[in-house]
LOPA-365468 format. One record per residue: residue in one letter; residue number from 1; z, x, y of N, C-alpha, C in turn. Coordinates in steps of 0.001 Angstrom, whole numbers. Layout:
<guzas>
<'A'; NUM; <Z; X; Y>; <Z; X; Y>; <Z; X; Y>>
...
</guzas>
This chain:
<guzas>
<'X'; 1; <107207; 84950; 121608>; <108218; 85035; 120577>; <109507; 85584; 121161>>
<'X'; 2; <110536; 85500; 120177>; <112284; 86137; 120905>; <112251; 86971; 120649>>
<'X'; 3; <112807; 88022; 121421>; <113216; 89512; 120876>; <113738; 89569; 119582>>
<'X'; 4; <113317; 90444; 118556>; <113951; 90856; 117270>; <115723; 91662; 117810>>
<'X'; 5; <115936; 92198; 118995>; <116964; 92970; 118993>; <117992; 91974; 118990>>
<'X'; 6; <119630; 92661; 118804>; <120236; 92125; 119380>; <121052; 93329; 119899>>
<'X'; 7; <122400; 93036; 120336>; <123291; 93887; 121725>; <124128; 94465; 120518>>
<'X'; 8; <124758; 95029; 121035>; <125631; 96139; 120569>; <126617; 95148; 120392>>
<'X'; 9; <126963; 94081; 120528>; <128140; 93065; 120134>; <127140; 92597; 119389>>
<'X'; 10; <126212; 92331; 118900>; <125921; 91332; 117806>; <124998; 89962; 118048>>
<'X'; 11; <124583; 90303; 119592>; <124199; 89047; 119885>; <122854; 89040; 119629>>
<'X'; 12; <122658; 87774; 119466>; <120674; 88236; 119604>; <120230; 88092; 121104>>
<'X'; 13; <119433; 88736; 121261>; <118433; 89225; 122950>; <117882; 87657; 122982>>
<'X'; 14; <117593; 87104; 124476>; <117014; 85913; 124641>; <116414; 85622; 124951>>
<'X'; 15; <115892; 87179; 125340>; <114562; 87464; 126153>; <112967; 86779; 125451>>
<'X'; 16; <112076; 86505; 126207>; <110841; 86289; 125504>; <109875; 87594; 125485>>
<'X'; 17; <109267; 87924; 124055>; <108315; 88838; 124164>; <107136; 87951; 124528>>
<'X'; 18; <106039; 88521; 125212>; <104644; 88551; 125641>; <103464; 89409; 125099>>
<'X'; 19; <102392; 89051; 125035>; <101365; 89870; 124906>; <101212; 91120; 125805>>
<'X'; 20; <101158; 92079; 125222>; <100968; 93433; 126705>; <99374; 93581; 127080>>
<'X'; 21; <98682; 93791; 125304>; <97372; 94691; 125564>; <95778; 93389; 125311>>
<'X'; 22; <96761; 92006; 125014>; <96117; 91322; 124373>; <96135; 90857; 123081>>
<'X'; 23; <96883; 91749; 122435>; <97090; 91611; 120918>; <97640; 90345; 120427>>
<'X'; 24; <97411; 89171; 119356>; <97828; 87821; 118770>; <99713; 88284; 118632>>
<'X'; 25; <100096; 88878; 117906>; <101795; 89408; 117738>; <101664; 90900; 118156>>
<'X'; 26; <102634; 91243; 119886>; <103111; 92152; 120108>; <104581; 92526; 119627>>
<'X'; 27; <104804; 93876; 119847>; <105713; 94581; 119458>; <106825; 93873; 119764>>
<'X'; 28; <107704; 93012; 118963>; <108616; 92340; 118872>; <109908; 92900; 119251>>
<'X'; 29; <109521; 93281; 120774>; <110864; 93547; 121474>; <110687; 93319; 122823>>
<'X'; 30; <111620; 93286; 123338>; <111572; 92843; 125398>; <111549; 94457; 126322>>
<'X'; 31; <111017; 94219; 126971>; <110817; 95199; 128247>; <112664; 96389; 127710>>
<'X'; 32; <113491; 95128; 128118>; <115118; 96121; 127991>; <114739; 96818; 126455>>
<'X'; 33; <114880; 96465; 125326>; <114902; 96533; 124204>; <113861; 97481; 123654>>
<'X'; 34; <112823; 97603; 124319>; <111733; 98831; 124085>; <112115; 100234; 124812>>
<'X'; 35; <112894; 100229; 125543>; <113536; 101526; 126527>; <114725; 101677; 125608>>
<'X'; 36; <116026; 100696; 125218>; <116820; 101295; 124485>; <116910; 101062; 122745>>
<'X'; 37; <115970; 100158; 122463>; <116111; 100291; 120866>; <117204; 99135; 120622>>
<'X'; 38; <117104; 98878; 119558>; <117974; 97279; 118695>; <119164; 97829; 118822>>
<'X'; 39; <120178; 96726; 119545>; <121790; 97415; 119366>; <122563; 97346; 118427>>
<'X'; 40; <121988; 96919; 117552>; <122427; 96537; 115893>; <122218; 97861; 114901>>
<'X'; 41; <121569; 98887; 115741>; <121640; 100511; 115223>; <121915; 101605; 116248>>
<'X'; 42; <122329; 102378; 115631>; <122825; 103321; 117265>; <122649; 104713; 116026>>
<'X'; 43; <122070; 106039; 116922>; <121898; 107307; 116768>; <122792; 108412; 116727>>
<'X'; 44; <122939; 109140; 115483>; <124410; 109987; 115583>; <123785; 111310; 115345>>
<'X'; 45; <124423; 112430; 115656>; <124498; 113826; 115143>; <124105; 114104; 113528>>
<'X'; 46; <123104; 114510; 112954>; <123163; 114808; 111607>; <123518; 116722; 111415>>
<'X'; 47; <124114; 117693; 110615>; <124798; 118341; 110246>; <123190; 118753; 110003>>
<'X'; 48; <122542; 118441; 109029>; <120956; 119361; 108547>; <119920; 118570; 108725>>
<'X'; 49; <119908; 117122; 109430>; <118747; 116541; 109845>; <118412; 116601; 111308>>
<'X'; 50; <119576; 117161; 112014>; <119976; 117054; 113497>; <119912; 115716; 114063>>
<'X'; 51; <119671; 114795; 113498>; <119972; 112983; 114137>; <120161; 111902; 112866>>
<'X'; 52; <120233; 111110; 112959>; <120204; 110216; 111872>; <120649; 108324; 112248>>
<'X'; 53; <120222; 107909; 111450>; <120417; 106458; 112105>; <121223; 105784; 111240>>
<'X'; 54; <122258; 104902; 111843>; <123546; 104526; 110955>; <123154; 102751; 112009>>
<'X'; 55; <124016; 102264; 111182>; <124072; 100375; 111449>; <125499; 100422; 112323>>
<'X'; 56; <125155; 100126; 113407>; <126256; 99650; 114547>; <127398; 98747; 113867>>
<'X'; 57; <127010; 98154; 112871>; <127822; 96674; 112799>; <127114; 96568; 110925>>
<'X'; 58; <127907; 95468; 110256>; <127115; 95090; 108847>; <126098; 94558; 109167>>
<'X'; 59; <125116; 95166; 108477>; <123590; 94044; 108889>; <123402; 93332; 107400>>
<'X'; 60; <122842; 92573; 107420>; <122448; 91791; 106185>; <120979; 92176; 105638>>
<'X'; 61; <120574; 91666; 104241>; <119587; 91871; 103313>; <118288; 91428; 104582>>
<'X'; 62; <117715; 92206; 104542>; <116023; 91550; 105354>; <116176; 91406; 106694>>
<'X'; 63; <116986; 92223; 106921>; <117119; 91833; 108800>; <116242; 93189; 109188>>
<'X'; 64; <115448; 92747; 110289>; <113910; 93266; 110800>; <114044; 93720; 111464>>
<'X'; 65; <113366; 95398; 111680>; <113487; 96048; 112564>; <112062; 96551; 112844>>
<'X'; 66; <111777; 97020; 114487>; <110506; 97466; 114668>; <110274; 98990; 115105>>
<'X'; 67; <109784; 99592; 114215>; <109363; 101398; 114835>; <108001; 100539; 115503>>
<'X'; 68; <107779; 101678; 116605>; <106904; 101440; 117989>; <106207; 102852; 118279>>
<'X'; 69; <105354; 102971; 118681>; <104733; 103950; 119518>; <103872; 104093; 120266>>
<'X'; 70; <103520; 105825; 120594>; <101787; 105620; 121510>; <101051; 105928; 120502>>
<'X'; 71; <99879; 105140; 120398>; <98981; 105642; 119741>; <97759; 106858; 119941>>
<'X'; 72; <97887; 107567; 119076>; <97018; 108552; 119315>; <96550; 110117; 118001>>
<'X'; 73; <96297; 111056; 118288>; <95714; 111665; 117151>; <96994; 112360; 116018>>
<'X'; 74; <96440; 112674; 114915>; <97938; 113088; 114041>; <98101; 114707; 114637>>
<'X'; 75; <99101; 114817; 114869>; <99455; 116651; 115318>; <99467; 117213; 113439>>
<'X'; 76; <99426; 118563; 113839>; <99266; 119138; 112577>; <100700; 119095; 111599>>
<'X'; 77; <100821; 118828; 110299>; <102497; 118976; 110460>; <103211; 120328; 109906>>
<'X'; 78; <102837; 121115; 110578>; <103466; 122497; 111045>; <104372; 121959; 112191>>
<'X'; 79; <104160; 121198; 112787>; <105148; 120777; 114236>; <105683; 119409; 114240>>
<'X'; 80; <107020; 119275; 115116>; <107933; 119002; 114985>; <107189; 116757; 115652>>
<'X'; 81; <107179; 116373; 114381>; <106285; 114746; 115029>; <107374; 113677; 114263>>
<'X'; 82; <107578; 113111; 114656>; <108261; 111664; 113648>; <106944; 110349; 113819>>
<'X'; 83; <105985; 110483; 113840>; <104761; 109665; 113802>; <104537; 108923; 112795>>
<'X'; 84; <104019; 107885; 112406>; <103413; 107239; 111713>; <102288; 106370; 111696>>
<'X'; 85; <101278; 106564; 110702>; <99994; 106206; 110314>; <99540; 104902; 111072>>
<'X'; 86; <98673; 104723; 111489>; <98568; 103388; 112436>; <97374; 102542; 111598>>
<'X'; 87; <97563; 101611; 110879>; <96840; 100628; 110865>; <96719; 98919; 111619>>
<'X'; 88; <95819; 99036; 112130>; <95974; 97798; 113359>; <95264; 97022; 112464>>
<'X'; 89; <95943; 95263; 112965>; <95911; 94193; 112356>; <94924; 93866; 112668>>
<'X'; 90; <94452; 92345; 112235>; <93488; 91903; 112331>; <93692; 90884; 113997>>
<'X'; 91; <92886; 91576; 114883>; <92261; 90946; 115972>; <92572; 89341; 116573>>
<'X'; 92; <92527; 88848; 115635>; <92761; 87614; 115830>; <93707; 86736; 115211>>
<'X'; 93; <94406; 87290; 114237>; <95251; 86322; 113236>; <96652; 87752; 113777>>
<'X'; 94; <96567; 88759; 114265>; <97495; 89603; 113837>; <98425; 89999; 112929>>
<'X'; 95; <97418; 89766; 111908>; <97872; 89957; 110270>; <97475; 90948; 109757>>
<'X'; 96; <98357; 91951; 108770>; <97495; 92757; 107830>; <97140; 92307; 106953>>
<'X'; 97; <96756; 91337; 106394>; <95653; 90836; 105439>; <95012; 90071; 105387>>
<'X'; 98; <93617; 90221; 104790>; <92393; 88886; 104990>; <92916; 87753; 104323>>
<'X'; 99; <92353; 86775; 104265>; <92582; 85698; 103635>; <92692; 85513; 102654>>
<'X'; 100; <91773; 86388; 101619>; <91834; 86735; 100418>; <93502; 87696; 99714>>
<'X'; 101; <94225; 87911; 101038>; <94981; 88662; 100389>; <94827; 89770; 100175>>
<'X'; 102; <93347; 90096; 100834>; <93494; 91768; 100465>; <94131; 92453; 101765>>
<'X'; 103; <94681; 94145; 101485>; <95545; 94415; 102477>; <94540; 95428; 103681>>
<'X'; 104; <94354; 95001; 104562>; <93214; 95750; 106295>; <94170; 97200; 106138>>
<'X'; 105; <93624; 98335; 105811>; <93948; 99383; 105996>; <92695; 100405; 106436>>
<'X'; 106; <92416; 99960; 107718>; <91549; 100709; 108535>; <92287; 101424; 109764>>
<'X'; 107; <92676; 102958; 109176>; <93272; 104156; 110003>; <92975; 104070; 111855>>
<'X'; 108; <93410; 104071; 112710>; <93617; 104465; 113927>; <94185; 105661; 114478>>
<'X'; 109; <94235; 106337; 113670>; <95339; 107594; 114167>; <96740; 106957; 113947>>
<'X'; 110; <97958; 107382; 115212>; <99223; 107306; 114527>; <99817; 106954; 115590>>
<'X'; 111; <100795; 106635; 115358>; <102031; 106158; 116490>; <103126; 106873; 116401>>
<'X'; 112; <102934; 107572; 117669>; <104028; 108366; 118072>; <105317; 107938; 119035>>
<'X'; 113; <106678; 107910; 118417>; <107673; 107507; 119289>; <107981; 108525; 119973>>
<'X'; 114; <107562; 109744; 120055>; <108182; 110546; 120946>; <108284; 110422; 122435>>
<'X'; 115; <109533; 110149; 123229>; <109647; 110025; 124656>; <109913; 108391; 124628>>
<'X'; 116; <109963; 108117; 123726>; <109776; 106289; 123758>; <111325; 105258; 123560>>
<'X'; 117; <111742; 104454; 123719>; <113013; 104341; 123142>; <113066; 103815; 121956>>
<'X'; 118; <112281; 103565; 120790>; <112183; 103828; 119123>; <113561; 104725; 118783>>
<'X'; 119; <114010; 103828; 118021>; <115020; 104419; 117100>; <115004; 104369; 115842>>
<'X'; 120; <114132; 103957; 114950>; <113858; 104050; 114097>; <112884; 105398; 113428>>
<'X'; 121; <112346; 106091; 114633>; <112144; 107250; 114093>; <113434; 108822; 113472>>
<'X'; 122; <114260; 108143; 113957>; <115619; 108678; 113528>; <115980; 108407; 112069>>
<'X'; 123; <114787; 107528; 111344>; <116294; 107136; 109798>; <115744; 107873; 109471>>
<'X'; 124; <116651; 108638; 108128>; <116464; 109869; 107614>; <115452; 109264; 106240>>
<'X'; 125; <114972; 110120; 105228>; <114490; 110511; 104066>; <115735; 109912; 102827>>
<'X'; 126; <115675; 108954; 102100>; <116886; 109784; 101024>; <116569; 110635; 100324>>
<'X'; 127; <117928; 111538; 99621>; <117125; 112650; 99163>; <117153; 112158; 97641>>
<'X'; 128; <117548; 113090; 96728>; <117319; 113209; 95247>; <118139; 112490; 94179>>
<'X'; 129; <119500; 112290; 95156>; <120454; 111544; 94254>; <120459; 110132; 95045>>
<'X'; 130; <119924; 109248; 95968>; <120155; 109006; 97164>; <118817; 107957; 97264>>
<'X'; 131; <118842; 106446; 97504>; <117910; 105800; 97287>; <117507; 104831; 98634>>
<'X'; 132; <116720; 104362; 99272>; <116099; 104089; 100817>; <117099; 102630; 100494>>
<'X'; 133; <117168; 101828; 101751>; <117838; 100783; 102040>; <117351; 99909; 102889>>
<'X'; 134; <115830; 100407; 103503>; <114500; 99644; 104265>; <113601; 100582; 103948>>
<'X'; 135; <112644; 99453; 104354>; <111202; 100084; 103708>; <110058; 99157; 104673>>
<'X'; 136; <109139; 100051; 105014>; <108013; 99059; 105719>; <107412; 97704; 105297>>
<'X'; 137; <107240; 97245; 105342>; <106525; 95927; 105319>; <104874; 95773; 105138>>
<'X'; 138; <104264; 97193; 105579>; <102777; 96879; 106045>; <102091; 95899; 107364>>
<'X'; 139; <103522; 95362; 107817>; <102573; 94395; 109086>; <102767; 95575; 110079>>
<'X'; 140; <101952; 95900; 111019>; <101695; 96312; 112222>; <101233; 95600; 113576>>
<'X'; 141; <101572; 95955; 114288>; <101368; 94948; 115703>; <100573; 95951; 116236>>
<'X'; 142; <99794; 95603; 117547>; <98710; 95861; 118482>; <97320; 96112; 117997>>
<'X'; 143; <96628; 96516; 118642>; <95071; 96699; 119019>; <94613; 98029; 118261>>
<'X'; 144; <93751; 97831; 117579>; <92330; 99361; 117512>; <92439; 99752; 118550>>
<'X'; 145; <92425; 101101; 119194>; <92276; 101807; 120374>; <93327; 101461; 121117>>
<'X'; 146; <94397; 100476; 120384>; <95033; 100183; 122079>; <96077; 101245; 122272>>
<'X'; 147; <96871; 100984; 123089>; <97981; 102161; 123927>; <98921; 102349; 122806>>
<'X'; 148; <99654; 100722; 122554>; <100611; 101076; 121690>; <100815; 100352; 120786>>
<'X'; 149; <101741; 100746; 119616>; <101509; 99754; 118090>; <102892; 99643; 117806>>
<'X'; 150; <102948; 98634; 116598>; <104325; 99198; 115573>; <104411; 98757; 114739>>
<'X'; 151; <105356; 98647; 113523>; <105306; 98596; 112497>; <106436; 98050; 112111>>
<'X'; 152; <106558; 96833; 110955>; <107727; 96287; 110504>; <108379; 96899; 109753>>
<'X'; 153; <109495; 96855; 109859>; <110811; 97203; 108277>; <111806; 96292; 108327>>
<'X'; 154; <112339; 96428; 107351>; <113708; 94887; 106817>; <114123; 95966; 105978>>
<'X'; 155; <116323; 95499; 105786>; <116638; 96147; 104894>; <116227; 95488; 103505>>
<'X'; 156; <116952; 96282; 103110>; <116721; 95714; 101177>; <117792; 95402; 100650>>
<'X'; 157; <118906; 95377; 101593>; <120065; 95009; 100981>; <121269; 94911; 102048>>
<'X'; 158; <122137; 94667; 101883>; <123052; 94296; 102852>; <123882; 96011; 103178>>
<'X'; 159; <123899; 96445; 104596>; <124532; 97749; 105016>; <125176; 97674; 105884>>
<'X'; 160; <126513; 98353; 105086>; <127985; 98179; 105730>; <128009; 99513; 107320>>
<'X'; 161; <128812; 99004; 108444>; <128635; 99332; 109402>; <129191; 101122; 109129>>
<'X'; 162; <128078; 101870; 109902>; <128723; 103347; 109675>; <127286; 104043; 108645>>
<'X'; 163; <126787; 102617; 107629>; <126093; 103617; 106606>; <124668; 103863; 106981>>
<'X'; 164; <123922; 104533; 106674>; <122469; 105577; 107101>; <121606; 104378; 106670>>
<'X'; 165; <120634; 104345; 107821>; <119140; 103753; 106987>; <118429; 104573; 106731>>
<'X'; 166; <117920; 104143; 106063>; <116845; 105662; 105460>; <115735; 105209; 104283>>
<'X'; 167; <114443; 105255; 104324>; <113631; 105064; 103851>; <112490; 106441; 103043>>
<'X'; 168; <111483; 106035; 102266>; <111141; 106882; 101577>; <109943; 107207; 102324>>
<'X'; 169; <109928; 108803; 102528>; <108512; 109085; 103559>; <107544; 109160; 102791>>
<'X'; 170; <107459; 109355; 101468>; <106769; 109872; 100763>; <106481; 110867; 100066>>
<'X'; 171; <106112; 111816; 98766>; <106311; 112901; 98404>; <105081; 114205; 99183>>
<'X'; 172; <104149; 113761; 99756>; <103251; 114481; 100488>; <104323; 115540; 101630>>
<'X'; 173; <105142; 114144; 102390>; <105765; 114857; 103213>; <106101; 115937; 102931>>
<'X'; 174; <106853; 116396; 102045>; <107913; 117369; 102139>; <106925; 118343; 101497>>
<'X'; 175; <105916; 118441; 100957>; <104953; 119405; 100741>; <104161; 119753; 101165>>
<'X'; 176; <103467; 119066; 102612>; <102988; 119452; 103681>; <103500; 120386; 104799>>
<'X'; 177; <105075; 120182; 104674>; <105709; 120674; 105727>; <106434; 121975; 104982>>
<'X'; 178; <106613; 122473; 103416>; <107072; 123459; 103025>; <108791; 123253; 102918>>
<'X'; 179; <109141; 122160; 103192>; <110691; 121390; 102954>; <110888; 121016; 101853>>
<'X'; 180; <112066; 121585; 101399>; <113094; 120905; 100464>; <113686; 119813; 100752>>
<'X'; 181; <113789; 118667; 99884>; <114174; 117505; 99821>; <115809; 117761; 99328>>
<'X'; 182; <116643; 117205; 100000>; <118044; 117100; 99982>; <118511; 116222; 100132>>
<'X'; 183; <119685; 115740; 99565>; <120788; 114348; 99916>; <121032; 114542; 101511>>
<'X'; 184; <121379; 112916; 102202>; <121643; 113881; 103641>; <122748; 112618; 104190>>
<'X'; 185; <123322; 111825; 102729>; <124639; 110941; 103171>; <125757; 112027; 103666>>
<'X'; 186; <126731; 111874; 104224>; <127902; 112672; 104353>; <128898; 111712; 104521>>
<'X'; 187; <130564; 112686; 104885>; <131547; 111454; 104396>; <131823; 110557; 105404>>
<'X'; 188; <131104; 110490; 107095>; <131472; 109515; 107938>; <129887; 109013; 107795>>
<'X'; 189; <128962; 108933; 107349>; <127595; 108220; 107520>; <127048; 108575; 106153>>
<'X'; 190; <127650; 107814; 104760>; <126992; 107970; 103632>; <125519; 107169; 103717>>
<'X'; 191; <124837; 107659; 102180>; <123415; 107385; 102597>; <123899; 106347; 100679>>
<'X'; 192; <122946; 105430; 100285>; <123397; 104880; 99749>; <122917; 105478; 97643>>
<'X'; 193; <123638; 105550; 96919>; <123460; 106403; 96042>; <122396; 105922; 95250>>
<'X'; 194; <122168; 106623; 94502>; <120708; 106424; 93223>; <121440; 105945; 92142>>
<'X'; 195; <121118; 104854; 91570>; <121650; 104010; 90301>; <120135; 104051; 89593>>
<'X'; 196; <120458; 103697; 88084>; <119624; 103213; 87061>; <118859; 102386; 87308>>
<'X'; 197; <119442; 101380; 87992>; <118861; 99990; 88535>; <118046; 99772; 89705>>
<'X'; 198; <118629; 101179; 90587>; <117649; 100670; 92050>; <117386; 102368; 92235>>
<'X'; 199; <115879; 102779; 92302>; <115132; 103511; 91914>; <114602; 103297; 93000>>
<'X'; 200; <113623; 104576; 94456>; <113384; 104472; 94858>; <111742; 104032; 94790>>
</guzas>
């Protein structure tokens, strides 16, 4: 398959992805593109998140991005992880769901981007007034046991260059970890607001 990335001008990558571990659909990025991350997002300073992820350029409604990691056990979250839950696809179709449509959610431990070039472990939380602008997908790439996995997201709407992606972690999070949930747009990287209509 082609790399999902493209360059920091806008281009798309022309590279071909390959199978690494064996898996039917690997992590939909190239050798370059797994060291630095999609150039269609770039990583800034956050004020109370300490990083945050903003859109290089306007991206459009449903344009696909891949969080990646190593797979391995969940750390406790007393400590400092941007991980996520690993469910590996099905073996042979590299699909999360049977035929029937039902959805394969058989746990592996988690995928950790730490040390990795994943940039998507950078989008922030929205907070309270403040509503997500991608959201996972449920497909995951690689192997049970294997080294490494990842996981789809697409926006949900079209995001103007400068503004935050940011998705919903869930309400566990922030009560596992003893955190207050806060807005975390500001005035050079707003996050996109909470309307009547679009509800996280």
């Amino acid at each position: 398959m082609q790399c999902w990335a493209h360059t920091k001008a806008g281009i798309r990558c022309c590279n071909i992805v390959s199978s690494r571990e064996g898996e039917p659909i690997p992590v939909p990025y190239c050798g370059v593109h797994l060291k630095s991350g999609d150039g269609a997002v770039r990583v800034v300073k956050h004020l109370i998140a300490g990083y945050c992820l903003v859109a290089r350029f306007d991206l459009p409604a449903k344009y696909r991005l891949a969080y990646w990691g190593v797979r391995g056990r969940c750390e406790p979250s007393n400590t400092e992880d941007r991980a996520i839950s690993f469910y590996p696809p099905d073996k042979i179709t590299g699909r999360n769901k049977e035929k029937d449509g039902t959805r394969i959610t058989k746990y592996n431990g988690v995928l950790n981007p730490g040390g990795t070039g994943d940039l998507i472990q950078y989008a922030a939380c929205p907070g309270p007034n403040e509503r997500q602008n991608m959201r996972s997908t449920g497909q995951y790439w690689g192997l049970r046991n294997g080294n490494i996995g990842g996981l789809e997201f697409i926006t949900l709407e079209s995001i103007p260059k400068d503004t935050q992606l940011c998705h919903w972690y869930g309400s566990g999070w922030w009560s596992a970890r003893g955190v207050k949930r806060m807005d975390i747009g500001t005035k050079h990287h707003p996050a996109p607001r909470r309307t009547d209509d679009k509800i996280n």
